[in-house]
Wavefront OBJ file of the C-alpha trace (Angstrom):
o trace
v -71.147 -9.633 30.608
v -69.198 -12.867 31.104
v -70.346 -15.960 29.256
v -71.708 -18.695 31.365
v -68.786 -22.050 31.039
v -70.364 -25.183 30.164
v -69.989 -27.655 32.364
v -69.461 -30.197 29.236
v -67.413 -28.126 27.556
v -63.537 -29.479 27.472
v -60.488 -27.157 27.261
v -57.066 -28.762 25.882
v -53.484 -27.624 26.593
v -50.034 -28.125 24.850
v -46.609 -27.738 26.199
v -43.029 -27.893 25.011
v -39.800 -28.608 26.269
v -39.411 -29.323 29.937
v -40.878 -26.851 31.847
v -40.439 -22.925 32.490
v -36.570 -21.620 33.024
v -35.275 -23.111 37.004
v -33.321 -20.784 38.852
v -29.917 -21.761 38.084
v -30.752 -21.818 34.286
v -32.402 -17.674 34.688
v -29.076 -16.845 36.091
v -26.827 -18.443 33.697
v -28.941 -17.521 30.745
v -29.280 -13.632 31.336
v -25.389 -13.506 31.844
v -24.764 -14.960 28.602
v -27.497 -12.695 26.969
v -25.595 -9.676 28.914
v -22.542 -10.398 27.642
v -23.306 -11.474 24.298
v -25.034 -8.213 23.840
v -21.476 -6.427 25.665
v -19.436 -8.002 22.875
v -21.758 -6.935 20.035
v -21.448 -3.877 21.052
v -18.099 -3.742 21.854
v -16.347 -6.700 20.189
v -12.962 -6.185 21.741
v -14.430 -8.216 24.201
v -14.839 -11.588 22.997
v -10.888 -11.595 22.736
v -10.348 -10.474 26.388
v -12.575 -13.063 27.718
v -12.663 -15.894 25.108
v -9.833 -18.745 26.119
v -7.023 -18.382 23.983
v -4.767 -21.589 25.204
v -1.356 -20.193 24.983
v -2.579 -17.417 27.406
v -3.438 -19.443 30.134
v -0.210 -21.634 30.692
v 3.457 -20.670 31.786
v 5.729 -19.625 29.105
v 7.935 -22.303 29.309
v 4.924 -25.119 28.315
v 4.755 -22.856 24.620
v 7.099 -22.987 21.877
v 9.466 -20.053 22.202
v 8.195 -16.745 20.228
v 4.522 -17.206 21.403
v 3.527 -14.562 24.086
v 1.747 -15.577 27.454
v 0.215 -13.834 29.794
v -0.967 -16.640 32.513
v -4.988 -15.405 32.964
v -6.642 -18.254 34.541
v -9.692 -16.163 34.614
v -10.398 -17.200 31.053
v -11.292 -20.276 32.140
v -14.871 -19.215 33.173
v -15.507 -16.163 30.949
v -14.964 -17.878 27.675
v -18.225 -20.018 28.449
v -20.330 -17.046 28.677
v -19.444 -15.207 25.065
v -20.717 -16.256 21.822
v -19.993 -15.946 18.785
v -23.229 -14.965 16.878
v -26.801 -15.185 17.590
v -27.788 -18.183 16.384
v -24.467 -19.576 18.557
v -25.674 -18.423 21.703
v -29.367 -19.343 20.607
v -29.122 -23.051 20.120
v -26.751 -23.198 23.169
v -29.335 -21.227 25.782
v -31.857 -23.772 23.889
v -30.025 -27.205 24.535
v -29.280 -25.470 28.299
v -32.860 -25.368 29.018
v -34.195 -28.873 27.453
v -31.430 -30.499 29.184
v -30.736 -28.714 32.530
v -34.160 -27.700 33.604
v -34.944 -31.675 34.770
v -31.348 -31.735 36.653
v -31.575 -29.002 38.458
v -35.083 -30.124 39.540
v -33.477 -33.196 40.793
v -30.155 -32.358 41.965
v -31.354 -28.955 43.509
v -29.780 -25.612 41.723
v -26.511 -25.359 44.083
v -24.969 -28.902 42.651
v -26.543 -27.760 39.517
v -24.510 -24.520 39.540
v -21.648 -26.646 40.635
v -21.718 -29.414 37.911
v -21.988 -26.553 35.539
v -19.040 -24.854 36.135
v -16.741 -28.104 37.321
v -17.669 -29.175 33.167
v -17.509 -25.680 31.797
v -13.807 -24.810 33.495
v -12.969 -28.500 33.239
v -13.423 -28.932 29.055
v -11.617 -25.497 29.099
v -8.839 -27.222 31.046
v -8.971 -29.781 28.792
v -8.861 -27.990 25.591
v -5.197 -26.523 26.569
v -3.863 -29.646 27.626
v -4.840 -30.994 23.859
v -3.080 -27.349 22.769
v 0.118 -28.055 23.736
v -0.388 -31.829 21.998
v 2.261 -31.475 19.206
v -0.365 -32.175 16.610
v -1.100 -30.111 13.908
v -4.632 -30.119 14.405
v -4.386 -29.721 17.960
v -1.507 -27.482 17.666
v -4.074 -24.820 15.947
v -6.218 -24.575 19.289
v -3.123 -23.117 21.017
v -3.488 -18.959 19.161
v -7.556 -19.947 18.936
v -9.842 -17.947 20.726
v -12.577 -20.585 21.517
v -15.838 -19.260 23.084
v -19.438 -20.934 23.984
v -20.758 -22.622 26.632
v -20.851 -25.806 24.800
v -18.084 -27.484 27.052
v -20.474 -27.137 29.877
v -23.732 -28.256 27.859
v -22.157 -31.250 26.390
v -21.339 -32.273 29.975
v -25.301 -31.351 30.957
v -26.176 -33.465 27.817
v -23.557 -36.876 29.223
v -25.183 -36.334 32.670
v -28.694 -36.016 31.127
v -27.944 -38.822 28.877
v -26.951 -41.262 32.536
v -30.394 -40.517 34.190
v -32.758 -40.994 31.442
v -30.768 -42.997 28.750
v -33.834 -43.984 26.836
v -35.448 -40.720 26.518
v -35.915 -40.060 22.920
v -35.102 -36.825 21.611
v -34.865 -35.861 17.746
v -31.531 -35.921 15.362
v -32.821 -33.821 13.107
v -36.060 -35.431 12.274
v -35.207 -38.753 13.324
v -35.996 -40.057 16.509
v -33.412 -41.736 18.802
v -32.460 -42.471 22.729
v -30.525 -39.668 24.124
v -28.011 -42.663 25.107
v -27.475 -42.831 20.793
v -27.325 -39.176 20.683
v -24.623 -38.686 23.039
v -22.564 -41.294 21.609
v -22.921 -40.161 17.903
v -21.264 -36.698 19.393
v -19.042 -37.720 20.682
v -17.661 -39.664 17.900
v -18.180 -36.716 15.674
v -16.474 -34.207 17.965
v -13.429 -36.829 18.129
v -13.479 -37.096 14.541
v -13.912 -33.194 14.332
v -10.919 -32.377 16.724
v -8.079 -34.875 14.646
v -9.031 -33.936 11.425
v -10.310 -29.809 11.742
v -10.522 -27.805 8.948
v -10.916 -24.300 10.540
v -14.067 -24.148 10.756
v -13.739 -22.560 14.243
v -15.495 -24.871 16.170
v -13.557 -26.305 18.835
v -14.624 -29.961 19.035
v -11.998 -30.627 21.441
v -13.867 -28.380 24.249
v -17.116 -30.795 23.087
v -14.999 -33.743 23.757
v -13.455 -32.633 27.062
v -17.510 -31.185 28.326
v -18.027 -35.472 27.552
v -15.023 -36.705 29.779
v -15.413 -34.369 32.542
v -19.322 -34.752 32.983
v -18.306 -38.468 32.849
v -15.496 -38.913 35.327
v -17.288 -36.514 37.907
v -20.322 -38.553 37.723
v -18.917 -42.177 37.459
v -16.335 -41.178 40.027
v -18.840 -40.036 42.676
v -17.417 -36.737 43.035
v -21.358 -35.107 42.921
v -22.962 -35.840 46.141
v -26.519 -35.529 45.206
v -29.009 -33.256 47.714
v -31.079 -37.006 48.958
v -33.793 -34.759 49.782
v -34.379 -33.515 46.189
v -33.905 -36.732 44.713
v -36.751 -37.989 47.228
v -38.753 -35.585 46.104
v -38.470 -35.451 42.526
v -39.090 -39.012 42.531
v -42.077 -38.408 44.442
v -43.527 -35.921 42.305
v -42.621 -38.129 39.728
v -44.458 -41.081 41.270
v -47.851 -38.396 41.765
v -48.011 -37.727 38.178
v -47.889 -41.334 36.591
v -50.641 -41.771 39.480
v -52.938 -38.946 38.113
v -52.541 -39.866 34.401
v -54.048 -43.496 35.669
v -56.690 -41.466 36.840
v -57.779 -39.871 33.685
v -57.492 -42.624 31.388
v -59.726 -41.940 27.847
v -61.826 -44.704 26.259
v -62.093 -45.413 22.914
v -65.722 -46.016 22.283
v -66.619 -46.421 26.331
v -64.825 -48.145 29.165
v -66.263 -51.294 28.692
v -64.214 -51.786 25.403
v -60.675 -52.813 27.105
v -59.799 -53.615 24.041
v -58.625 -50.014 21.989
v -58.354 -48.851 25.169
v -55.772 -45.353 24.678
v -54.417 -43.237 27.398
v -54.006 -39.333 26.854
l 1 2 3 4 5 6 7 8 9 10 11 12 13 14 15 16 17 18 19 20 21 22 23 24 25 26 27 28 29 30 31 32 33 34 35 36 37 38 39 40 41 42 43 44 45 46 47 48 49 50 51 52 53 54 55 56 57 58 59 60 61 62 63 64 65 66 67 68 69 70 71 72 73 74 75 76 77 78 79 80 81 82 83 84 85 86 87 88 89 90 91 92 93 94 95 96 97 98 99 100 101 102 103 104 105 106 107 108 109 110 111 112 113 114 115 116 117 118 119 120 121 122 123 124 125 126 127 128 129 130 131 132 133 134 135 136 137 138 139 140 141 142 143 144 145 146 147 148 149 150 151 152 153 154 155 156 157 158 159 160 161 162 163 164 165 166 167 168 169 170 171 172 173 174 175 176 177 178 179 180 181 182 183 184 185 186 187 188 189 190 191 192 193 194 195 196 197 198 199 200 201 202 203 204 205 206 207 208 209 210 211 212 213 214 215 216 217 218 219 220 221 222 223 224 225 226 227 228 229 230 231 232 233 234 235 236 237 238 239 240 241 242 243 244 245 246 247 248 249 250 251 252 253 254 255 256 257 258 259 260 261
């Protein structure tokens, strides 16, 4: 027999993150998770689709002895293979806290098309730096650089443009997504002149940073008007319905420790 609900009785909810997966972001995520699960399976893979510089330009842009094949293709597959699981885990993670709100506002087909323009473009990026004669750099053109952090860090410069004081957490210290996106960028730059192998290519980070930035600044994304109007409206309804259910500490006569939930 169902129990009889109180009328006094109170129920209390908790959420994380910014809301469930968009549709861009479902897309996206279950091709990565398909073809991460391809190259376990079949590792073979992650060379065929991962960007390897020197396979991607003309012969005559590579010192002579080094092989080139001239796939362009690379430049969108390597953004969808990983290297590990907890590599494509904190990537899908950072996709969905910082794309789900953008796509809501931009509408998924710019979404889908600022994604790509940063993923292809950091790619693009990363074998221009290749063919820097620069030791450092110079190692990126036989690397076979994967993830779809090029694309992320540009989701992360565009996020960090909208909502610049929006506090996230480095590590367990808050600070302004602004900060954030500055402290990783200087530690990608840092990263990409001095690397050590570790396999990380901080120069795709960088150039995720710079294209995000010039699309934006330049006025290259023509923003759908009629999702910005309303996700600024639905914005506008909420702050209006938290007004509405202001709690008072000790009774709503005492203005004074007055505390909104």
């Amino acid at each position: 027999m169902p129990r009889p609900t109180s009328p006094y009785r109170t129920t209390s909810s908790f959420s994380f993150g910014p809301g469930p997966l968009s549709t861009a972001l479902k897309a996206i995520i279950g091709a990565n998770v398909l073809i991460f699960l391809a190259t376990t399976f079949f590792p073979v893979l992650r060379l065929e689709l991962g960007l390897v510089p020197k396979w991607v330009v003309p012969a005559f842009l590579v010192p002579a002895g080094i092989d080139t094949k001239l796939e362009i293709w690379r430049l969108v597959t390597y953004s969808f293979v990983h290297g590990d699981l907890f590599h494509i885990l904190f990537n899908m993670l950072a996709l969905w806290m910082f794309g789900t709100e953008l796509e809501r506002m931009w509408g998924t087909r710019f979404f889908l098309k600022f994604y790509f323009i940063a993923a292809v473009g950091s790619g693009m990026l990363t074998v221009v730096v290749s063919l820097i004669r620069f030791p450092p750099l110079q190692a990126l053109l036989v690397s076979n650089i994967v993830g779809a952090s090029g694309a992320i860090f540009g989701l992360l410069l565009a996020y960090a443009l909208y909502f610049p004081t929006r506090i996230i957490y480095y590590f367990v210290f808050p600070i302004p997504v602004r900060i954030y996106v500055i402290i990783s960028g200087a530690i990608a730059l840092y990263a990409s002149m001095s690397d050590n192998g570790s396999g990380v290519a901080n120069a795709t980070h960088l150039g995720g940073l710079l294209v995000a930035y010039l699309y934006l600044k330049g006025g290259r994304l023509k923003l759908n008007p009629w999702a910005e109007v309303k996700y600024r409206y639905i914005k506008w309804k909420i702050n209006r319905v938290r007004k509405k259910f202001d709690v008072y500490s000790g009774g709503k006569n005492d203005e004074w420790n007055r505390r909104v939930h």
